[in-house]
C-alpha positions in Angstrom: 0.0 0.0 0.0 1.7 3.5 -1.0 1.8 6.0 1.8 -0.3 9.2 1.3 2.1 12.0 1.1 1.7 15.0 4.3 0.4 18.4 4.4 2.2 18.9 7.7 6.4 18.1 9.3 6.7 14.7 10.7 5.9 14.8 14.9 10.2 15.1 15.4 10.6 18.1 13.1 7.7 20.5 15.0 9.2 19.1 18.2 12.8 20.8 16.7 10.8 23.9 15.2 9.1 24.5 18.3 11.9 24.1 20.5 13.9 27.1 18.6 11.3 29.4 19.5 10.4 31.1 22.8 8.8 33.9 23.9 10.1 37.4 23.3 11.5 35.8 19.8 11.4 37.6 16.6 9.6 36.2 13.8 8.3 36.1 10.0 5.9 34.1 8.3 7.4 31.8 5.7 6.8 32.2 2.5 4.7 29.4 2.1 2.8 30.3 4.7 2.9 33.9 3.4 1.3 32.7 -0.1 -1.6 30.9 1.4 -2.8 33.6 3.7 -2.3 36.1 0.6 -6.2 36.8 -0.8 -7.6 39.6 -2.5 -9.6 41.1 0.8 -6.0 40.8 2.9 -4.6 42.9 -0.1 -7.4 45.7 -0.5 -6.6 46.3 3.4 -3.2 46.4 3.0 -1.9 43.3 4.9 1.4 42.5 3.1 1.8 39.3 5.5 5.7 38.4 3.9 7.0 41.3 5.0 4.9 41.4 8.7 7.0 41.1 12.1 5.7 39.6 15.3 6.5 38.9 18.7 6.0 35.6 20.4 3.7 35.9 23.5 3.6 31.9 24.4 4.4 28.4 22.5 1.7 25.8 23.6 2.9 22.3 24.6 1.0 19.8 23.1 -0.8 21.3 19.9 2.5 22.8 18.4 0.8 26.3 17.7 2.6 29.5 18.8 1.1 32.4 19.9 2.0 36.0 18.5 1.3 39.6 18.5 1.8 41.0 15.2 3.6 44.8 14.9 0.7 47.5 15.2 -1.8 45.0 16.6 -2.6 44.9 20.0 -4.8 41.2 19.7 -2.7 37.9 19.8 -3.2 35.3 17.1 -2.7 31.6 16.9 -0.2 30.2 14.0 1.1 26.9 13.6 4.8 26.8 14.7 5.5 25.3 11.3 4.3 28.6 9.9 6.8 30.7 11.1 10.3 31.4 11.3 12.3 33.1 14.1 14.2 36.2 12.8 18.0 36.6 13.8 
C-alpha cells in the first residue's frame, strides 16, 4: 500500500521547530505560509503578510501552535509553529 504524502512536518521536526522558538522571539511568516494567507480582501486592506513582524507571546505544549502579536496589533493570534520562522 503507497503511503499518502503529508500536508504537515513529521511529529520530530515540529518538536525541533518548536523548540527554537520562545517567547520574546522575533519572527516572520514563511513564505509558504505567506502565499496561502495572501487573498484579495488581505490585499485591499493592505496586509502584506511576507514582509509582517511579530512577537512571540507563548508556544503551547502539546498542539505545536505559537502564539504571536503582530507589529501594530494589540490582539494575539494563533499560527502553527510550522508557519513561522524566528528572525536573527
Amino acid at each position: 500500500m503507497a503511503q499518502q504524502a503529508r500536508s504537515h512536518p513529521p511529529r520530530k521536526e515540529l518538536v525541533r521547530i518548536r523548540m527554537a522558538l520562545n517567547k520574546g522571539d522575533t519572527v516572520k511568516l514563511t513564505m509558504k505560509a505567506a502565499q496561502a494567507v495572501c487573498s484579495a480582501t488581505a490585499r485591499a486592506r493592505g496586509v502584506e503578510w511576507a514582509t509582517r513582524r511579530g512577537v512571540v507571546t507563548h508556544c503551547t505544549r502539546f498542539s505545536g501552535s505559537v502564539l504571536i502579536r503582530w507589529e501594530g496589533r494589540k490582539s494575539i493570534d494563533i499560527w502553527p509553529a510550522e508557519a513561522v520562522e524566528k528572525i536573527k
